[in-house]
C-alpha positions, 0 to 999 in steps of 0.5 A: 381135375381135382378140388382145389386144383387149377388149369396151368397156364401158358404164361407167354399168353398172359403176358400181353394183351392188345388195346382197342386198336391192337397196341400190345398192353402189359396186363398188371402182373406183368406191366413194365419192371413189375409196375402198373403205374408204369405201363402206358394206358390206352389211350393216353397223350404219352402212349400215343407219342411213344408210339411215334417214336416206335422202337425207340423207348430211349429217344421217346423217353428223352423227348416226352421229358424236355418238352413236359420240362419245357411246358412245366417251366413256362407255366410256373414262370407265368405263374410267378409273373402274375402272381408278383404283378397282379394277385399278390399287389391287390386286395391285401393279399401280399400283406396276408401272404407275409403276415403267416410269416410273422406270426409263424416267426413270433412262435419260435423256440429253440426246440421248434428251431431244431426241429425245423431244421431237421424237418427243412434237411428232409427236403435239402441237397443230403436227403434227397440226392441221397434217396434218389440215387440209392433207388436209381441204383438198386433199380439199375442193379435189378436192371429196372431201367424205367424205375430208374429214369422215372425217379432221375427224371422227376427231381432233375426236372424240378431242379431245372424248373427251379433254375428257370423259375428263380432266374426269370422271377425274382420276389424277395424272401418274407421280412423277418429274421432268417434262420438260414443262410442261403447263396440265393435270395429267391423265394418263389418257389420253394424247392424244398418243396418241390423236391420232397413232393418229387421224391418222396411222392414219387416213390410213394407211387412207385411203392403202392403201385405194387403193394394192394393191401389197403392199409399198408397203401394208406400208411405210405401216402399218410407219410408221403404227403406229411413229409412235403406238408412238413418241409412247407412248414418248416421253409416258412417257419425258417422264414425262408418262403411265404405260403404261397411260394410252398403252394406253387413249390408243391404244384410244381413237384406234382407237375414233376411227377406228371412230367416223369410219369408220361416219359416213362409210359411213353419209352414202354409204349415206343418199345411195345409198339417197335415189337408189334412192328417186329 
């Protein structure tokens, strides 16, 4: 063998590894549609639901993803409960939660009008169906099918949150002029929010996930979060949403992304663990 040159490997050897108690893993360069941030890990609660449903990555994705739903839901609706009833009637707090509002609405001008209504359709029903489904479409055209169910997933999963949240908690929208005119008076949650951090995060995830050069990685998370910081802002300069209705938004979108996560790391591991059994 000469300098510089290298054993060729087998690569039907490299492909798959085994985990402690002998599940096949994807190693990184070949993890599930070429993302890591995709493949289940050892010993997580997802990997050890999909393995349940073994041969069945389908049925394992749909499952993980109603019962995170499910979970998610109930928690941001109990957040909302005590939130209204206990945190914000006491102490001042609601007085404060309300006068970032005001001051917010004191600074207003035409510019920063406009500008917050373009910040606000970044994170609005054009922006945001648009982005997820031109990426579940390339991904689906590459045949990337958990690329494309992980993306699906984390915005229909906020959009029912929201659903369930705005039906059962009803706060009214902070007391100063609004700048939009919206079918629904609820202001807990911010879904702008939510959906920005879902989406724009979430491909984030996708994105660096593959990429390893250091600075490009920095780049795309510094513009991932700026965009749901932003929106936030802007839902609340608009008079749409207290802060505290962003703060929860912004939970919810991350617990979105969870939610989406595991349902994807359990379809992979059901179809590992159906091969293993083949």
């Amino acid at each position: 063998m000469g300098i510089g040159e290298y054993p060729q490997v087998d690569q039907r050897t490299t492909t798959r590894s085994s985990s402690a108690d002998g599940t096949p893993q994807p190693s990184a360069e070949s993890s599930d549609d070429g993302l890591p941030i995709l493949s289940p890990r050892p010993r997580g609660i997802a990997t050890s639901a999909g393995k349940r449903m073994a041969g069945h990555p389908v049925v394992a994705f749909v499952v993980v993803a109603v019962v995170g739903f499910a979970l998610l839901a109930v928690l941001t609706v109990l957040t909302g409960w005590l939130l209204k009833t206990y945190v914000l009637p006491d102490h001042g707090i609601g007085h404060a939660d309300e006068h970032v509002n005001v001051w917010l609405a004191a600074q207003r001008t035409a510019t920063l009008n406009d500008a917050s209504f373009w910040l606000s359709g970044v994170g609005d029903v054009y922006a945001i169906p648009a982005l997820v489904t031109l990426t579940a479409l390339g991904a689906m055209v590459m045949r990337k099918w958990r690329i494309a169910g992980f993306i699906v997933a984390a915005i229909a999963i906020e959009a029912a949150t929201y659903r369930v949240a705005t039906l059962l908690i009803h706060r009214h929208r902070p007391r100063v002029h609004r700048l939009d005119q919206l079918p629904v008076d609820a202001s807990y949650y911010s879904g702008h929010t939510a959906a920005s951090i879902a989406v724009y995060c979430g491909l984030a995830l996708l994105i660096t996930s593959r990429i390893r050069n250091t600075g490009a990685r920095i780049v795309i998370w510094a513009i991932a979060i700026a965009i749901p910081l932003l929106v936030a802002l802007s839902r609340m300069y608009r008079g749409m949403h207290h802060p505290t209705d962003v703060g929860a938004g912004m939970l919810v979108g991350i617990g979105t992304l969870v939610v989406a996560l595991a349902a994807a790391r359990a379809s992979k591991a059901a179809e590992l663990a159906g091969e293993r059994r083949s």
